[in-house]
C-alpha positions as CSV (number, residue, x, y, z in Angstrom):
1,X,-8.1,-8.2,-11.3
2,X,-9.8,-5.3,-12.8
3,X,-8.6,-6.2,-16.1
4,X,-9.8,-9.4,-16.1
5,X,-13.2,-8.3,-15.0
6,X,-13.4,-5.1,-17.7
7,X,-12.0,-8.1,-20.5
8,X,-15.1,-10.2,-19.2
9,X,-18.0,-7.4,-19.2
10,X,-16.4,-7.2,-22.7
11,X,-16.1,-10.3,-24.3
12,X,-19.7,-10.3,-25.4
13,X,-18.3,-7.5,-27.9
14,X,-17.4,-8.8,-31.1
15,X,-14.0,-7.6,-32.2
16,X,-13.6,-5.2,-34.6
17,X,-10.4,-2.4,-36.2
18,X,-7.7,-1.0,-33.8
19,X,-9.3,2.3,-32.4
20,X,-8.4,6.0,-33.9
21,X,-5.9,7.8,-31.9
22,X,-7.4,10.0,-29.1
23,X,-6.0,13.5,-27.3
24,X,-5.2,11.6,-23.7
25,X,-8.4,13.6,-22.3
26,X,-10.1,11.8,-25.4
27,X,-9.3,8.5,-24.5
28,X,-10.0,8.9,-20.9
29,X,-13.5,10.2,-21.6
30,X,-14.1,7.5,-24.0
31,X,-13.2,5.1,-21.0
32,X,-15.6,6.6,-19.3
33,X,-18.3,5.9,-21.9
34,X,-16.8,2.1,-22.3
35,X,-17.4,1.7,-18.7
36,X,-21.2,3.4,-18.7
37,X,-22.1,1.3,-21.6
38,X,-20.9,-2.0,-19.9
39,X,-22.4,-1.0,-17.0
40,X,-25.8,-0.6,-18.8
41,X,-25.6,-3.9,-20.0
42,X,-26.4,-5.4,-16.7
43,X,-25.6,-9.4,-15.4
44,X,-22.6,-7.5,-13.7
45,X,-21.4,-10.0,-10.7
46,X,-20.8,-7.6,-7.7
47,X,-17.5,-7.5,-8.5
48,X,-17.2,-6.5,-11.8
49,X,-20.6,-3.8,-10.9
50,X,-17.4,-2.5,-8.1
51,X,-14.5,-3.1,-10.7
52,X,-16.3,-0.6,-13.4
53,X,-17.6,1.8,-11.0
54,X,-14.2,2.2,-9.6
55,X,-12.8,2.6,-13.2
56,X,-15.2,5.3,-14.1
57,X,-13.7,7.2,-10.8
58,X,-10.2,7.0,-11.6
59,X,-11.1,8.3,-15.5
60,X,-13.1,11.0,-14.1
61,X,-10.7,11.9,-11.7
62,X,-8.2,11.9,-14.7
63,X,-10.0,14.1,-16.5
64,X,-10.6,16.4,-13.4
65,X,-6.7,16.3,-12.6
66,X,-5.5,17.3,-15.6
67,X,-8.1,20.2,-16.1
68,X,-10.4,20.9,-13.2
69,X,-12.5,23.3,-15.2
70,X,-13.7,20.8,-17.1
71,X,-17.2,20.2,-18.5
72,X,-17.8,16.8,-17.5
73,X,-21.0,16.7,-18.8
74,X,-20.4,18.3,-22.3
75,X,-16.9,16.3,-22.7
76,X,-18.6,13.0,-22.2
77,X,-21.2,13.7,-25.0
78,X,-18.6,14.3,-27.0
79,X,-17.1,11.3,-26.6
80,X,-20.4,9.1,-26.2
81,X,-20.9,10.6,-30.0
82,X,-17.6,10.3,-31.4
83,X,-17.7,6.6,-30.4
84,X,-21.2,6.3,-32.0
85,X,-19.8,8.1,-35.3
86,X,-16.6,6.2,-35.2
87,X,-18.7,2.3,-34.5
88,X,-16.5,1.8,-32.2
89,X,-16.4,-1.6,-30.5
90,X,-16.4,-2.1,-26.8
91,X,-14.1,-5.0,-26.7
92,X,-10.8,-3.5,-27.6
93,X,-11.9,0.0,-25.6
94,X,-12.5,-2.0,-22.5
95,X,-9.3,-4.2,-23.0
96,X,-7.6,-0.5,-23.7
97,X,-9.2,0.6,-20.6
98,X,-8.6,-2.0,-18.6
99,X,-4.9,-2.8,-19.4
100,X,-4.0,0.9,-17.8
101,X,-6.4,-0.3,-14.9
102,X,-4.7,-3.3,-14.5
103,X,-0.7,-1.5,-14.4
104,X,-2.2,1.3,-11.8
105,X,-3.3,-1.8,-9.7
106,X,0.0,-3.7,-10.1
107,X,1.8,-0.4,-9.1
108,X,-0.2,-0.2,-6.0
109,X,-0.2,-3.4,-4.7
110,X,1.2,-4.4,-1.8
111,X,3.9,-7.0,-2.0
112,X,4.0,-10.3,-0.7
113,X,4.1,-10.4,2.7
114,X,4.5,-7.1,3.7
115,X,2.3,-6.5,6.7
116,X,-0.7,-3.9,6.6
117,X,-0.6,0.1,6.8
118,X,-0.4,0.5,10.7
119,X,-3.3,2.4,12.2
120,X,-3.3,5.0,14.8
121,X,-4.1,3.8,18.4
């Protein structure tokens, strides 16, 4: 589902070269900027507002896990301005973005008809 709703904040994007390859901390940044940028766009449903705000979490917290010294704030410029250098096209970043989204989601799903987590009393 969140694939689907990245792939539609996207599709306004016209399409454009496969991306450079990125350092894995590289590429999760740059998801990070992907997801801001579609985020500033605005005439985000509530559920795709939710869908990239959750996305942004799990990159941050991907960035954060693999070093948790990290300069947020410095690594995301660096990204927001390779992207700008490179003209990099949203669509194929978000579909990028999204697709590793979308397997974390199918990997964490609950199969059919298995009944909910029980809760303490």
């Amino acid at each position: 589902m969140i694939l689907s709703l990245l792939l539609a904040a996207a599709a306004t994007q016209a399409p454009a070269a496969a991306p450079a390859r990125l350092s894995p901390e590289a590429a999760d940044a740059r998801c990070v900027v992907v997801l801001g940028f579609i985020n500033t766009q605005g005439k985000l449903t509530p559920e795709r507002a939710e869908a990239v705000k959750n996305g942004t979490i799990y990159y941050l917290g991907k960035l954060r896990g693999r070093n948790p010294g990290v300069n947020l704030p410095a690594t995301l410029d660096a990204a927001a301005k390779l992207a700008t250098a490179q003209k990099v096209n949203v669509g194929p970043e978000a579909q990028r973005c999204g697709a590793e989204l979308a397997q974390l989601g199918a990997a964490t799903a609950r199969p059919a008809g298995m009944p909910p987590t029980p809760r303490k009393p």
